[in-house]
Phi, psi and omega in degrees: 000128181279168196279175169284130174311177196261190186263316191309178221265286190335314200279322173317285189279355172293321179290343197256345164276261232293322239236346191290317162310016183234352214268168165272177177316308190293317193303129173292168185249014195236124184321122167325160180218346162231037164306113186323142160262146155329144150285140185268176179288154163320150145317169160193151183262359148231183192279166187280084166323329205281338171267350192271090173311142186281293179256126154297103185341177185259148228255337167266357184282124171330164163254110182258148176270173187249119172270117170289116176334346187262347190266133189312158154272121182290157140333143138247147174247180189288356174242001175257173157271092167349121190243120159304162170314304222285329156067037158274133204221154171262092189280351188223011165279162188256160196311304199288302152339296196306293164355293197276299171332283175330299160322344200259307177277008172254317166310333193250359193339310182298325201271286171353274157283033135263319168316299185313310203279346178284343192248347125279349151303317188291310202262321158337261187323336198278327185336155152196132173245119207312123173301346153319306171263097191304149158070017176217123203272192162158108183320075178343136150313333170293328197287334197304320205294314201298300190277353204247075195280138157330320172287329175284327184268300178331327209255333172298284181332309166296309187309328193248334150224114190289348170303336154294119189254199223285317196282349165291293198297012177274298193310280198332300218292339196282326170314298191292311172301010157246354153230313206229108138294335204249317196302299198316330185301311197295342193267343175296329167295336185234013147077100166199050171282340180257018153273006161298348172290306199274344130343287194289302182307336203268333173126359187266119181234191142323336262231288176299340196272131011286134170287170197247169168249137189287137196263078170231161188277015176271176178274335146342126207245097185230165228238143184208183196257174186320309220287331191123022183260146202284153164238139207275297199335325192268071139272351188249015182239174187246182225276332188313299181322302193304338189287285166316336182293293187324298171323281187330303187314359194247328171315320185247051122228042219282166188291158176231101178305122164246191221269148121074023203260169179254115185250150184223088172317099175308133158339309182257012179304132179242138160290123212290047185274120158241189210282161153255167166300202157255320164261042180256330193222175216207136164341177153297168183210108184278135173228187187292324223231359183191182168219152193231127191223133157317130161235135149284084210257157182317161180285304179289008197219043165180156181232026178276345182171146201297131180323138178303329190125306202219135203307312176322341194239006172314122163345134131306122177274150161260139177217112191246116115338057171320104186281357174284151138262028173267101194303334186299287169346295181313334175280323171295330180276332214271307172339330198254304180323294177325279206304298175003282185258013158261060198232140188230107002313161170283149148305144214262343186254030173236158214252106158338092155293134184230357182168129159259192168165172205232172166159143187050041236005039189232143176256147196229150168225141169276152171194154152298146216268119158311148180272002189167140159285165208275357205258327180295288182326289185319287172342318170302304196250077187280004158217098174316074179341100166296064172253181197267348194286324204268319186289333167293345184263335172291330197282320162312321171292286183325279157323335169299328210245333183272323188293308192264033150257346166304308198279270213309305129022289217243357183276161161274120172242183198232018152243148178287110162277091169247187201242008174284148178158210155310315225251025188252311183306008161225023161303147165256158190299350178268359201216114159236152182222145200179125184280135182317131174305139167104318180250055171269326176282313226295164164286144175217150148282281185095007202205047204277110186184150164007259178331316160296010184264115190230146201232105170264136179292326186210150179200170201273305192302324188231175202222017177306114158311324174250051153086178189229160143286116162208151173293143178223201209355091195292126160289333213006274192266041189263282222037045156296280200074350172297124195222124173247145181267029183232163164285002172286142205292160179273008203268345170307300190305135181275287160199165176206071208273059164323315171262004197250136191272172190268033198282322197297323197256018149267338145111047137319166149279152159293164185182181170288348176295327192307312187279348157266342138335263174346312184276347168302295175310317178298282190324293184318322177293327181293321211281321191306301195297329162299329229250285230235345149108167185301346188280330203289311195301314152311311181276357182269333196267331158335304179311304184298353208249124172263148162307128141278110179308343201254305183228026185041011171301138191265129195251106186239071180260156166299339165264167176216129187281132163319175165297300141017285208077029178224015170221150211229153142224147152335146158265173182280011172259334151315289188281352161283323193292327162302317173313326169300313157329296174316326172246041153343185121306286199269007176286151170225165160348278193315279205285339157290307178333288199303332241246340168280346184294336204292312195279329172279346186238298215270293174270081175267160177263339169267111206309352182279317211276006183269135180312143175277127169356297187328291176286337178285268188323291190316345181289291191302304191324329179294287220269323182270336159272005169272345194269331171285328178242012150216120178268329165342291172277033140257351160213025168294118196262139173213082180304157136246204199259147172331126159262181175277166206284331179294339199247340182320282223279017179242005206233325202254130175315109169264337196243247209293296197089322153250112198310189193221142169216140179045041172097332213254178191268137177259134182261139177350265170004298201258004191248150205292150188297333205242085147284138179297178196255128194287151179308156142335159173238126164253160175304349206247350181271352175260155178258140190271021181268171183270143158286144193287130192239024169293310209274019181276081200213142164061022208100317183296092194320155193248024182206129174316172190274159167278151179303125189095005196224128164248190193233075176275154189321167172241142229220104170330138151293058151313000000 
């Protein structure tokens, strides 16, 4: 730490000679000469940490001293510098400076301090208060930038202590605006602006903010930096100033979100959140495992995508609220998301991450805000045009949807999802989970249904007028799925596993097949809302759903368990129910595929034998580019005909679903329309080795192409 100058005229100018080459243009080279002194400390060898600045001033910004509350006030005379309450003095601005500065500020004083009060008026106004938190404000960053002009901070300075003059308080101000623009807002707010000099000496920036309140048993209320060194400059404020710094300071800091970066928040941290309208958005919205509510965040506090223009027309962020506080949980979702979506282009049907953070020990993820989940959108248009725009746009979708769940598939993660955790607590004694050897690496959703489907009007990948589809919240190593369709409260609720396959409830391992299931159950609902419009999916699921007498729950799974409990069938109201699809009015070509494809490939009950993501895209794709180069066959209606109810249940598949001829697997395509219905699958018919996952690389499917199908890359859908 350098010394104080000596009192003697020779230690003046020797030091002062030693100190000019440091000096700016503007600066006199000639020294204060009856400035107070400091006492200084013993030598010692090594430094006071408490004094040792994280960034060192600059070698021409002056130094000011701290006159400690115990030392007399000098006269001032006319070869001295006039000492402010504030007892800041300029040890290296020159005589004739310091003078005419002074002189200057005692003449203009009244102007002066309307500029301060004025530019604490300006940071007034500049507020917006975050609607999460009643009474707690915070200074966009463009306005701190806008007001807090080199000129603005230098005239704060002087206003509170006129003894600096103008050109140090030039120096000070051009310092604080490159490092602690945010400390000076806070000290302009609470009219401390000229301890920004001794601040910036001490090594204190933006850098330090927040300051923490020091944890002592006195009653005293003090401000210490994160590691814990004391800061001298507040030894001279009482605990009120410190109380308004600690407040303020969090008003000019609220986060500034970058793409996909992670924050780990103070408590009193206020979020850059401002109001939304009332018809713009819907409540919160609670699940098992989180909660998801609309944000706005200021324009100047986030880099996720170019200002709108104006705070009113700003995007909505979804900010989903993890109720675990288990980082790991936190890690599985936020790993596959992170790796995803830094793929460029991004997938146009995969749901963005755009920033986490954590605050108040609960973790939070951002994502742009959907205009409706896919079960909401059915709803909006509960009777659909069976037209070439709406059947090309579910096949894009659909097919879109099957390519990034392929992706999702095919990542490599670097936490084993596996299902002891979080994602355990709403298993039931009917339900046991366990993951397959071997797919612990591999990506899953795990939570595939409607509601997880989110329908954006608009989005940066694709440029569809009537908007995408993408997967969102991802379970992964949860794998619940449970959805109850009754109004019982959910702490009530036993289960109600709509979407979920039957592996879970023969007490299987789990795998990536789980999430072909699911989407099996999704398709059929989509195919149901193109055909028969939305109430039906409702009635579809009525048909299929037996009541519980016990917790009145509607149990509308696709499947149905033996008395046993160790073999599964498709249920039989399902498969009437395609049957009814098929012969539709409005069925075409295009919708007997899907609807064989959904039953022969997707709902099998045994999960090795269900098609993998790979062949499920090359498949729609297939389907969509014929549907795109004949509209005949995508709306040309070729209904077919009722069977009888004796030939129904002997023609259409409940069990395993795609035969086997010589070992190998037949394909849809190639297997006769009408096959008997395969046996129950018992616990004793399955074999427990793991499928083999070696040819599983790059994409390439772990069963050879089907006849007549060859294997070109796999290529996003827009």
């Amino acid at each position: 730490m350098a010394k104080e100058p000596g009192n003697s005229r020779n230690g003046r100018e020797s030091e002062a000679a030693a100190r000019s080459k440091f000096l700016r243009p503007y600066e006199s080279k000639t020294c204060v000469d009856n400035c107070p002194k400091r006492q200084t400390p013993p030598a010692s060898s090594s430094h006071d940490p408490a004094l040792t600045p994280i960034h060192p001033p600059k070698p021409s910004t002056p130094k000011i001293a701290i006159r400690k509350p115990t030392e007399p006030v000098p006269t001032p005379l006319k070869e001295n510098l006039a000492l402010s309450p504030n007892s800041l003095v300029a040890e290296e601005s020159s005589l004739r400076n310091s003078e005419t500065s002074s002189q200057r500020s005692r003449s203009d004083s009244k102007r002066s301090t309307t500029d301060v009060e004025s530019l604490k008026a300006r940071l007034r106004l500049a507020r917006k208060e975050c609607p999460k938190r009643s009474q707690n404000f915070f200074v966009p960053r463009a306005a701190q930038h806008e007001l807090l002009t080199k000129h603005a901070i230098a005239k704060d300075i002087q206003a509170r202590n006129p003894n600096i003059g103008e050109d140090v308080a030039h120096s000070f101000a051009e310092d604080a605006r490159q490092r602690a623009k945010q400390l000076c807002a806070t000290l302009a707010y609470i009219r401390k602006g000229a301890d920004i000099c001794t601040l910036l000496q001490e090594g204190i920036t933006d850098q330090d903010l927040p300051l923490v309140r020091a944890s002592e048993g006195s009653n005293s209320f003090a401000l210490h930096r994160r590691t814990g060194e004391r800061i001298k400059t507040f030894e001279e404020w009482n605990d009120e100033e410190l109380e308004d710094f600690n407040r303020v300071q969090y008003w000019m800091t609220a986060p500034v979100f970058q793409d996909k970066e992670h924050y780990n928040l103070d408590e009193n941290a206020i979020l850059p959140f401002i109001k939304i309208k009332s018809f713009e958005t819907q409540q919160a919205k609670q699940g098992g495992y989180s909660e998801v509510f609309p944000v706005r965040i200021h324009p100047a506090h986030h880099e996720f995508w170019e200002p709108y223009g104006c705070e009113d027309t700003e995007p909505l962020v979804a900010v989903k609220q993890l109720f675990s506080p288990d980082e790991t949980e936190f890690q599985k979702e936020v790993s596959i998301l992170k790796a995803l979506g830094s793929k460029n282009p991004p997938h146009p049907h995969l749901i963005k991450l755009l920033a986490t953070y954590k605050m108040e020990g609960k973790y939070h993820l951002m994502f742009p805000y959907a205009n409706a989940n896919l079960r909401t959108y059915w709803e909006e248009r509960p009777t659909p045009s069976f037209d070439e725009a709406t059947v090309l746009w579910s096949m894009r979708q659909m097919t879109g949807i099957a390519n990034a769940l392929n992706l999702i598939h095919n990542f490599r993660t670097t936490i084993p999802l596996n299902v002891p955790g979080a994602g355990e607590t709403r298993l039931k004694e009917d339900v046991k989970l366990s993951v397959r050897r071997g797919e612990e690496l591999y990506g899953r959703h795990g939570d595939i249904k409607p509601e997880n489907v989110l329908w954006f009007k608009q989005s940066r990948e694709t440029k569809d007028a009537m908007g995408v589809l993408q997967i969102a919240d991802f379970g992964l190593g949860r794998f619940h799925g449970r959805d109850s369709r009754s109004k019982v409260p959910p702490e009530n609720v036993f289960s109600s596993p709509t979407y979920e396959p039957p592996e879970c409830r023969l007490r299987h391992p789990v795998s990536r097949a789980y999430d072909i299931w699911s989407l099996g159950c999704l398709y059929l609902e989509f195919i149901t809302w193109l055909l028969r419009g939305c109430d039906d999916i409702d009635g579809f699921s009525d048909f299929r759903g037996h009541d519980s007498l016990t917790t009145g729950v509607n149990d509308d799974r696709f499947f149905t368990m033996d008395k046993e409990g160790t073999g599964a069938t498709v249920r039989d109201e399902v498969v009437t129910w395609i049957d009814q699809l098929h012969c539709h009015e409005r069925c075409s070509q295009l919708i007997h595929d899907l609807l064989d494809l959904t039953m022969k490939e997707l709902l099998i009950i045994e999960s090795r034998q269900r098609i993998d993501a790979a062949w499920l895209f090359q498949q729609l794709k297939m389907y969509l580019r014929k549907a795109e180069e004949d509209k005949e066959y995508m709306l040309k209606p070729v209904p077919r005909e009722q069977k009888p109810p004796s030939e129904r249940s002997q023609s259409t598949p409940t069990g395993l679903g795609t035969p086997m001829v010589h070992g190998k697997r037949i394909s849809f395509s190639d297997s006769p329309p009408n096959r008997p219905a395969s046996k129950t699958l018992s616990k004793a018919q399955i074999s427990n080795d793991p499928k083999d996952l070696v040819l599983r690389k790059m994409g390439t499917p772990n069963y050879k192409p089907k006849k007549g199908v060859t294997w070109p890359p796999i290529r996003a859908v827009g």
